[in-house]
C-alpha positions as a printed Julia matrix, in Angstrom:
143×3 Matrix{Float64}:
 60.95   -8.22  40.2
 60.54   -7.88  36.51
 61.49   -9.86  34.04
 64.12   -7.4   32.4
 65.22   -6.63  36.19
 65.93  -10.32  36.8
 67.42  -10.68  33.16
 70.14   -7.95  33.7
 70.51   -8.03  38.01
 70.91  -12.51  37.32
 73.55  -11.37  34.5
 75.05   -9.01  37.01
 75.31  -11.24  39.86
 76.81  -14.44  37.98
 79.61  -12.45  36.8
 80.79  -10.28  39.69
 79.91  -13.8   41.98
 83.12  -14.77  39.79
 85.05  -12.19  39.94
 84.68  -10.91  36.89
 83.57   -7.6   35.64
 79.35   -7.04  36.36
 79.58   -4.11  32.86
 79.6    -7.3   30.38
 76.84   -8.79  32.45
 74.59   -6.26  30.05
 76.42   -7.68  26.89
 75.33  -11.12  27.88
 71.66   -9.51  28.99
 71.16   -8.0   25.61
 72.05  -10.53  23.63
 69.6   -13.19  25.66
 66.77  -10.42  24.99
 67.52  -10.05  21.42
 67.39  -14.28  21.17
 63.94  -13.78  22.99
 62.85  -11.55  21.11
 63.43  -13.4   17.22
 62.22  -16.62  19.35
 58.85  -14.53  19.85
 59.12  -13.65  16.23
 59.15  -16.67  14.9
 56.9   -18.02  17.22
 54.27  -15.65  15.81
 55.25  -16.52  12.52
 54.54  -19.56  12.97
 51.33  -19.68  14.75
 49.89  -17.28  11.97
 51.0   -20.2    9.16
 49.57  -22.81  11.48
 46.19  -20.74  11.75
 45.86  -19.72   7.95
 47.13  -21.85   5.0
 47.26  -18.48   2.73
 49.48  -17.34   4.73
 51.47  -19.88   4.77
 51.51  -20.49   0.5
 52.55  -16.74   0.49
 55.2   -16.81   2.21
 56.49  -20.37   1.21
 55.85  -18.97  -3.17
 57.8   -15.26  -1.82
 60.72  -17.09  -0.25
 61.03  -19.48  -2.82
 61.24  -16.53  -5.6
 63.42  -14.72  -3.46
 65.75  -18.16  -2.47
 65.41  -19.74  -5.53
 68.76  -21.06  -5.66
 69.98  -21.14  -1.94
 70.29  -23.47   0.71
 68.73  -23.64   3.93
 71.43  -22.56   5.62
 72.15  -19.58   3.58
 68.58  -18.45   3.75
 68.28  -18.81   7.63
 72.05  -16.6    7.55
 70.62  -14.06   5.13
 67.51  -13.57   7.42
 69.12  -14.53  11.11
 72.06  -12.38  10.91
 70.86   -8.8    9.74
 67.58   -9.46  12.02
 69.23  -10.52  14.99
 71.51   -7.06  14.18
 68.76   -4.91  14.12
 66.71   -6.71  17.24
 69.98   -6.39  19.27
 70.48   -2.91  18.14
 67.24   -1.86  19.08
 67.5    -3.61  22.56
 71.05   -2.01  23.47
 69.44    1.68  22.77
 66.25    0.17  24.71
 66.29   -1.49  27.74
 69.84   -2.27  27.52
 70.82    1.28  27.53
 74.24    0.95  29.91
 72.19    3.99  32.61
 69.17    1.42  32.68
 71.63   -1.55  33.28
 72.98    0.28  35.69
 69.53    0.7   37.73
 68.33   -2.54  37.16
 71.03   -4.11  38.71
 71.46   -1.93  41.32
 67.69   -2.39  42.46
 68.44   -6.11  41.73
 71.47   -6.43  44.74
 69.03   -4.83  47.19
 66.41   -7.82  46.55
 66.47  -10.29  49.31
 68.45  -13.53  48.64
 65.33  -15.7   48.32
 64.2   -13.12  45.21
 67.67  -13.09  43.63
 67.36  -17.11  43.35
 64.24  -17.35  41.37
 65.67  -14.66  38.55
 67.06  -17.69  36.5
 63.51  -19.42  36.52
 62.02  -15.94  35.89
 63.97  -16.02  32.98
 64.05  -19.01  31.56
 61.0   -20.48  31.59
 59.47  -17.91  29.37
 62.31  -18.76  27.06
 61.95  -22.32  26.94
 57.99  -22.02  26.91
 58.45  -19.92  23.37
 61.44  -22.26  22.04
 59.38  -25.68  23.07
 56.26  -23.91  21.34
 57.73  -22.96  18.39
 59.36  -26.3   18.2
 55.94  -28.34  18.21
 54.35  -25.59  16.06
 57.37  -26.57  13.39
 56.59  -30.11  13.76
 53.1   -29.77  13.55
 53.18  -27.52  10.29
 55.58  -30.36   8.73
 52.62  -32.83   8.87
């Protein structure tokens, strides 16, 4: 099982395990991806501004010219929001095209039960490995 087979066929199976409708389990699949994805991002961002203190007085002297006058939380909306757009559009047109959900899940329900249990941890512990990474990379460049 792949990781984008357990993303979608763990989506899947949650939501028809409900009763609810399995289609929106590839709404919920594409917008995990496109989290991963800016996660990963980031992640690289950072670890090249950990690695190289150039880098890192570029891009803190372009962002200040550009966000001279802004908050934090306006600068992390002007960049988070039309990223996270264009990540999740390229994902839906991707691997969340609806005739690729539509595989993946359906080689997903003929996995044995034993497979279809360890999709969350297939899942999620790449996730949280990025997101605690790029946490302690943050920390680490604050210092």
């Amino acid at each position: 099982m792949t990781f984008i087979q357990a993303l979608y066929g763990s989506q899947y199976e949650e939501l028809t395990q409900k009763g609810k409708d399995g289609a929106k389990g590839r709404l919920n699949g594409n917008l995990f991806l496109s989290a991963f994805i800016i996660v990963l991002l980031f992640l690289v961002v950072a670890i090249i501004s950990t690695v190289s203190e150039e880098l890192l007085n570029k891009m803190n002297s372009i962002f200040h010219y550009v966000f001279v006058n802004a908050s934090g939380k306006a600068i992390g909306r002007l960049l988070a929001i039309p990223l996270f757009f264009l990540i999740y559009l390229l994902v839906s047109l991707t691997a969340g095209r609806k005739a690729n959900y539509q595989k993946l899940t359906a080689a997903f329900s003929l996995l044995p039960d034993s497979e279809k249990k360890k999709a969350n941890k297939k899942v999620l512990l790449p996730f949280m490995i990025a997101l605690g990474s790029l946490f302690i990379l943050s920390m680490i460049s604050l210092f």
